[in-house]
RODO-2510 file (C-alpha; in nm, 4 decimals, decimal comma):
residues 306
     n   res          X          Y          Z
     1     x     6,8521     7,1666    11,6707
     2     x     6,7357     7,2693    12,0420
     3     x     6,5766     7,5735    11,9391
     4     x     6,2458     7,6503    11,9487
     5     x     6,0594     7,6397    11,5980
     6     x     5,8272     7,9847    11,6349
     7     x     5,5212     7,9570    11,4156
     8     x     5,3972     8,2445    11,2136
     9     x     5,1426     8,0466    11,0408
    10     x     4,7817     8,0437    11,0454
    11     x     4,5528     8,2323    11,3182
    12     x     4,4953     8,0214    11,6345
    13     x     4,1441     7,8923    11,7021
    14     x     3,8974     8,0968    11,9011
    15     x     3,9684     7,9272    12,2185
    16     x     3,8540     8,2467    12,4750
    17     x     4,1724     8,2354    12,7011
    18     x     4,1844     8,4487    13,0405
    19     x     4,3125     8,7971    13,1043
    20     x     4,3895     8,9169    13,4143
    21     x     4,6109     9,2198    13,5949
    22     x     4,7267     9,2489    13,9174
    23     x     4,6580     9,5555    14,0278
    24     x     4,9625     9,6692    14,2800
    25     x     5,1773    10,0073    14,2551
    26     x     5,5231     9,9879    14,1697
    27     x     5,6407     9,9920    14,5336
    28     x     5,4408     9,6670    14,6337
    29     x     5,6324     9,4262    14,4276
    30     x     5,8197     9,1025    14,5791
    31     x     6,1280     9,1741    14,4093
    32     x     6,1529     9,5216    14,6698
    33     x     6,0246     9,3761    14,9636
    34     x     6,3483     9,3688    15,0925
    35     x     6,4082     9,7653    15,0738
    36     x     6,0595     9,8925    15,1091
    37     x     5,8968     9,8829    15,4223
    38     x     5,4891     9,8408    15,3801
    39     x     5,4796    10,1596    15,6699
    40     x     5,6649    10,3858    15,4025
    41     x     5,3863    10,2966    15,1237
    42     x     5,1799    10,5984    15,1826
    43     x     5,4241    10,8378    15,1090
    44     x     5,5449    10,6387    14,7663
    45     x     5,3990    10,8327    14,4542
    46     x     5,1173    10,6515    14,4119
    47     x     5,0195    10,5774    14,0125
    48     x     4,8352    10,2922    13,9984
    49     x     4,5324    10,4870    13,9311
    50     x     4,6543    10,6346    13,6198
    51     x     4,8771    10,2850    13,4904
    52     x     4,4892    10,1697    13,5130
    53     x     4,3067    10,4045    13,3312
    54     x     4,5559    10,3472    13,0475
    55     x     4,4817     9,9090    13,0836
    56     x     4,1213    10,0033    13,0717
    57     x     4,2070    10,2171    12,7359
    58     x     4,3855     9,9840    12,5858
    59     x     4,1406     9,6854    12,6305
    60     x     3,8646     9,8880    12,5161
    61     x     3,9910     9,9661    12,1683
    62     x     4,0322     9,5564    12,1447
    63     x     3,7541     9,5022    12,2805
    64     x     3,8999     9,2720    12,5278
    65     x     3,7288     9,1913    12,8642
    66     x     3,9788     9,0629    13,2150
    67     x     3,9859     9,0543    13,6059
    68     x     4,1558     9,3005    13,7806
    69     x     4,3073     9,1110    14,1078
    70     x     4,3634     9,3628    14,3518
    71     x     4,5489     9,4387    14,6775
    72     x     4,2506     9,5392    14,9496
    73     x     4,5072     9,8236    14,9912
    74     x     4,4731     9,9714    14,6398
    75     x     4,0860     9,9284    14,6986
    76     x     4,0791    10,0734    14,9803
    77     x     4,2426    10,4110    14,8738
    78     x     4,1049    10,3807    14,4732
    79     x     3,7508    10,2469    14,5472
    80     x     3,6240    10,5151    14,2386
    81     x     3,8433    10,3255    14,0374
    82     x     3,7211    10,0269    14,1727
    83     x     3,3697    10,0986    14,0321
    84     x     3,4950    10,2021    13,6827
    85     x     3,6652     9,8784    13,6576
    86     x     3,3327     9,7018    13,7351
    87     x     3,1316     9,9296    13,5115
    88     x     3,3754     9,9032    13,2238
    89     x     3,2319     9,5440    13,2081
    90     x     3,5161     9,3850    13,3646
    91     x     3,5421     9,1511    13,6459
    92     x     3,7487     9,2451    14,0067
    93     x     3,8633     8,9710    14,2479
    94     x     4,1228     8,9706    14,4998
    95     x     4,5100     8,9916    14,5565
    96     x     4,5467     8,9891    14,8766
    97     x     4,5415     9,2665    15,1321
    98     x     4,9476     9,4210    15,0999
    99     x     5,1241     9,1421    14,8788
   100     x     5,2089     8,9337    15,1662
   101     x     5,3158     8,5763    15,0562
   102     x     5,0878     8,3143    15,1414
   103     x     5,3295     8,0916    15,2896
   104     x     5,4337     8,3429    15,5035
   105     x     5,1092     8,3189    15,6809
   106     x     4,9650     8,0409    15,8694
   107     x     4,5552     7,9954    15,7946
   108     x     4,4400     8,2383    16,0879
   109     x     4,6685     8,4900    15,9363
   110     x     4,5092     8,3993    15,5743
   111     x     4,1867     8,3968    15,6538
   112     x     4,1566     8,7382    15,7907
   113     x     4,3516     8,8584    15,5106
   114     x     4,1398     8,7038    15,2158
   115     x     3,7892     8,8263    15,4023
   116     x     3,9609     9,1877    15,4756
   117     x     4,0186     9,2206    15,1381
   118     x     3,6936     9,0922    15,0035
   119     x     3,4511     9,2727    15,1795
   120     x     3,6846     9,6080    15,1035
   121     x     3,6843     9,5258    14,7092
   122     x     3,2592     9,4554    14,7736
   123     x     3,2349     9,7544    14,9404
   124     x     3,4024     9,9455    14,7095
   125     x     3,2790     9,8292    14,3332
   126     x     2,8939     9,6168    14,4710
   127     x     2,9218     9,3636    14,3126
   128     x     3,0103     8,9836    14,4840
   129     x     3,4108     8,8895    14,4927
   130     x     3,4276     8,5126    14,4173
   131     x     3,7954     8,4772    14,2495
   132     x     4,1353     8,4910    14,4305
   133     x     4,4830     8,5516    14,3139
   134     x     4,8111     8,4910    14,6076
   135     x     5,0380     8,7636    14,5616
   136     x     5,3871     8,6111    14,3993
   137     x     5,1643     8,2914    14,2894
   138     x     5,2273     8,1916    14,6912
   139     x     4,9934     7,8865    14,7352
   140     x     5,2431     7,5813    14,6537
   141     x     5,2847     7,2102    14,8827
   142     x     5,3531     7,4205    15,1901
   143     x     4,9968     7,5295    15,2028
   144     x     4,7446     7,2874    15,1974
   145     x     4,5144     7,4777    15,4396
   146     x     4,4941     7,7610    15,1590
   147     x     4,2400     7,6037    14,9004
   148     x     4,0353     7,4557    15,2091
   149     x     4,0366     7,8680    15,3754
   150     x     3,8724     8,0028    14,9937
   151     x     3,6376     7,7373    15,0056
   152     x     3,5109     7,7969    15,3152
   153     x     3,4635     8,1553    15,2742
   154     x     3,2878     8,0944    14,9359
   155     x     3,5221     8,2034    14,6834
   156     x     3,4386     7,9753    14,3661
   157     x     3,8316     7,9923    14,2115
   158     x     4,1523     8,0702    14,2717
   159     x     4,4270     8,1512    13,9976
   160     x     4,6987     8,1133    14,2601
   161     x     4,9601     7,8270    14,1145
   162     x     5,2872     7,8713    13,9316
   163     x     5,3202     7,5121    13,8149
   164     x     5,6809     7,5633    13,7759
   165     x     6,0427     7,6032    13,9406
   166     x     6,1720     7,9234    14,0013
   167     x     6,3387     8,0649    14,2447
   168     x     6,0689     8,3001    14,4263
   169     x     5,7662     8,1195    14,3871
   170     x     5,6623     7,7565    14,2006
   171     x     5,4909     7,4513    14,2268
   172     x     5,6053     7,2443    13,9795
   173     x     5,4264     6,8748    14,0612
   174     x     5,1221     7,0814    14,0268
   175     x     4,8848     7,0378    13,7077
   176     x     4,9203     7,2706    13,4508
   177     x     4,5302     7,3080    13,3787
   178     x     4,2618     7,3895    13,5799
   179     x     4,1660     7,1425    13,8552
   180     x     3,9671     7,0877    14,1499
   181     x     4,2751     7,0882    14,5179
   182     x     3,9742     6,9382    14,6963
   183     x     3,7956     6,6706    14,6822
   184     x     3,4240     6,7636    14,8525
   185     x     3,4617     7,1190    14,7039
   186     x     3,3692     7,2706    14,3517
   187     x     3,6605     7,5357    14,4108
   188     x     3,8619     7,5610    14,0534
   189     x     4,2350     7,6440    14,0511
   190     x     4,3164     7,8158    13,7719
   191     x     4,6793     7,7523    13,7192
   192     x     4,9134     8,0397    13,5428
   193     x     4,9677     7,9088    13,1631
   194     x     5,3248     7,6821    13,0890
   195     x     5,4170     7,5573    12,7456
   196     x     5,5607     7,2684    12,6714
   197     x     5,8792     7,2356    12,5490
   198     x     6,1132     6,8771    12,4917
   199     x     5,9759     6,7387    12,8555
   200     x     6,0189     7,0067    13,0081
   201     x     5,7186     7,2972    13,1453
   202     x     5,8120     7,6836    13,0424
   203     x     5,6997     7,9822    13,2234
   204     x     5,4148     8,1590    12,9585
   205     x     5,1727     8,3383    13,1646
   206     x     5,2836     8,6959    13,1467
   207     x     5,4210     8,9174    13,3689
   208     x     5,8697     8,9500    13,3873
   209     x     5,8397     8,6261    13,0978
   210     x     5,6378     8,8565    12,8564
   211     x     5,8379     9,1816    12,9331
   212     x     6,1331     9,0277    12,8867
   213     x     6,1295     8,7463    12,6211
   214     x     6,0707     8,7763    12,2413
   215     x     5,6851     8,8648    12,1463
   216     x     5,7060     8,5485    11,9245
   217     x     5,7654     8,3210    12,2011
   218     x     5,4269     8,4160    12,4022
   219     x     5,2809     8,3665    12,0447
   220     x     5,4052     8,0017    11,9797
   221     x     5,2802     7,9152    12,3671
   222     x     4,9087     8,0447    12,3689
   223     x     4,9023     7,8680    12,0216
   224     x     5,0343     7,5526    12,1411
   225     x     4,7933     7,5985    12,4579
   226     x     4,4674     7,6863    12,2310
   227     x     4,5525     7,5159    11,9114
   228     x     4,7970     7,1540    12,0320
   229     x     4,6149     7,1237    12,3894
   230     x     4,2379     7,2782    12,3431
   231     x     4,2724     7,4604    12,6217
   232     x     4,2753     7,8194    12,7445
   233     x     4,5736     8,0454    12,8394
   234     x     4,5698     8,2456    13,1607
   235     x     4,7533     8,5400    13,1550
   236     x     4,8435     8,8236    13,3865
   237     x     5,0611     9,1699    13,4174
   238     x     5,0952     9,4462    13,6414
   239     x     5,0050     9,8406    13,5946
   240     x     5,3609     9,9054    13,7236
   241     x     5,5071     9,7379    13,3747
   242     x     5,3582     9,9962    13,1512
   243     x     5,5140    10,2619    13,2946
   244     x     5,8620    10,3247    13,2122
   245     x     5,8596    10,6358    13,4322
   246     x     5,8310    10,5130    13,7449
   247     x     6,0527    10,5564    14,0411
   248     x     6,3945    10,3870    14,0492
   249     x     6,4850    10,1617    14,3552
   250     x     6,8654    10,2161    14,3780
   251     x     6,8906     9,9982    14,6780
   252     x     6,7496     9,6965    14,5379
   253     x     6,9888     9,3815    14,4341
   254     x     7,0638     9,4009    14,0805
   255     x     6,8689     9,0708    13,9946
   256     x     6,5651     9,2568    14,1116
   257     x     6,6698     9,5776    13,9328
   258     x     6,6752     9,3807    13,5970
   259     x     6,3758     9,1846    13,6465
   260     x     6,1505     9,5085    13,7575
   261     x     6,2753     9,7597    13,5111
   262     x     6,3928     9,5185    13,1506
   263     x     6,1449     9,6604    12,8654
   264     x     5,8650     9,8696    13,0381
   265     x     5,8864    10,1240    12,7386
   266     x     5,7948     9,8111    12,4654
   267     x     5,5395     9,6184    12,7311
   268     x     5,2413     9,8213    12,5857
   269     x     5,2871     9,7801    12,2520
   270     x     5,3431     9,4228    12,2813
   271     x     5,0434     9,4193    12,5461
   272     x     4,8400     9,6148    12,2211
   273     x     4,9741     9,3032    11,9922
   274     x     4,8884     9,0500    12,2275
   275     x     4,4638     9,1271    12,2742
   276     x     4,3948     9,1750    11,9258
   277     x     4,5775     8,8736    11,8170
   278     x     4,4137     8,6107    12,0635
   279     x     4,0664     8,5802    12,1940
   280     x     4,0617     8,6935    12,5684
   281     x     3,7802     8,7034    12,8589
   282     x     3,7418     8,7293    13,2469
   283     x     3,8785     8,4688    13,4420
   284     x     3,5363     8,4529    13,6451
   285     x     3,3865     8,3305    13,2752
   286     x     3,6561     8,0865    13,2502
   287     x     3,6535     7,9488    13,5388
   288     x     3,3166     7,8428    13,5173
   289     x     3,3845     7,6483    13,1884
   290     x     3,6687     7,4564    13,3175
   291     x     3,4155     7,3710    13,6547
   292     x     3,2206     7,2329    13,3941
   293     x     3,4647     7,0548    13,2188
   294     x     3,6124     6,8983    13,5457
   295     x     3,2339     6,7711    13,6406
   296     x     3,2076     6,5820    13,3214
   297     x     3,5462     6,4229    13,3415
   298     x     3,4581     6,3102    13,7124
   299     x     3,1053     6,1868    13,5295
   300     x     3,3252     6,0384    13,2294
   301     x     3,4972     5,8269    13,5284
   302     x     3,2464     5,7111    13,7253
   303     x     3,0848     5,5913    13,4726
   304     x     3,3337     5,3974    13,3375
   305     x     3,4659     5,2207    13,6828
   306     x     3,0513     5,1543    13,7710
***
């Protein structure tokens, strides 16, 4: 039988696993880049604001902490809700400046865009940005001078890697867990969580996958992640995908129509379902633990070829 056995045993194990949204408006997405010119933007209704307020609700009555990547463009007209973020006890790191793909830049390009965008979020909420999230999970093979730029401009981890196929984004030779892309730097890359599944790596991070597929299958996945593998989940959505009421592209292609608009009236219950059922923390707090995981498996080594 192919199918996948869904368990609806026992409670998984308190393995803390990381929550994190990526804070964009409706009208920023990948799937309309194609129909939505970034110069029309500031005439789009704008309700990221409020899609926020009702995140921040929701994690506070499961007493659930996350990062909030965000677009320096969002900061940069919300920098009050910037600072509630922060002062709700949750961590904010950055998305980019306006969504553009990382592999659509080349490093001079990046650069200026990742240090934009952090010293907007810093000058908005105070407090130090050290975490990084490519819009469309764009770092992949094609950018090697990526990891090297965050270094260098002391961010301490990046949550940037898809380590799968799909058709707008993916890098599926890449490690599922967290791991260091260079060698003389402590960054961490903080890959998006994939199950398992007969050989083959499954999507199970969040986002269209959790919108879209039965509650039960995110279930089995953080289980097999926490409980099988010992290791944490990292998960992300969008403020756009709790709110059924948004706009309607009518120009978009149809794939991107059913991607963008398949269950936004069920994604906050499930969301609701999904924190009080697992353990969940900023990405910032677990992205520390897996740097110092990594440094004792490097000590584990050398020690053992010496």
């Amino acid at each position: 039988m192919n199918a996948i056995a869904f368990d609806e045993g026992d409670a998984p194990g308190r393995v803390v696993n990381g929550l994190s949204v990526d804070v964009e408006d409706w009208f920023q997405v990948g799937a309309f880049e194609g129909v939505i010119e970034r110069d029309s933007w500031g005439g789009l209704d704008d309700r990221v604001e409020r899609n926020v307020h009702a995140i921040l609700n929701l994690f506070d009555e499961a007493q659930a902490s996350a990062t909030f990547f965000t677009l320096g463009w969002v900061a940069k007209r919300h920098a009050g809700l910037l600072r509630e973020i922060a002062a709700r006890g949750h961590e904010v790191a950055s998305h980019g400046w306006d969504h553009e793909r990382v592999f659509r830049m080349d490093r001079k390009s990046f650069a200026a865009d990742i240090e934009r965008t952090r010293k907007t979020i810093e000058d908005c909420c105070g407090e130090r940005v050290i975490g990084y999230r490519a819009p469309s999970f764009s770092i992949d093979q094609r950018t090697p001078w990526a990891f090297m730029e965050l270094a260098e401009q002391g961010y301490l981890y990046s949550s940037s890697v898809a380590p799968v196929a799909h058709d707008h984004y993916g890098w599926a030779d890449a490690p599922r867990f967290a791991f260091n892309p260079l060698p003389w730097s402590d960054l961490v890359e903080l890959p998006v969580t994939t199950a398992q599944f007969r050989g083959k790596r499954l999507a199970a991070g969040g986002g269209g996958f959790f919108r879209v597929l039965p509650y039960a299958f995110s279930r089995w996945a953080i289980r097999q992640v926490n409980r099988d593998e010992g290791r944490p989940a990292i998960f992300y959505f969008h403020p756009w995908e709790i709110d059924p009421g948004q706009p309607r592209v009518a120009g978009a292609p149809l794939r991107s129509r059913l991607r963008h608009y398949t269950n936004l009236e069920k994604m906050a219950g499930k969301l609701r379902q999904l924190v009080r059922e697992f353990a969940w923390g900023r990405i910032d707090v677990i992205a520390h633990r897996e740097a110092l995981r990594l440094e004792a498996e490097k000590a584990t080594l050398h020690r053992a070829s010496a």
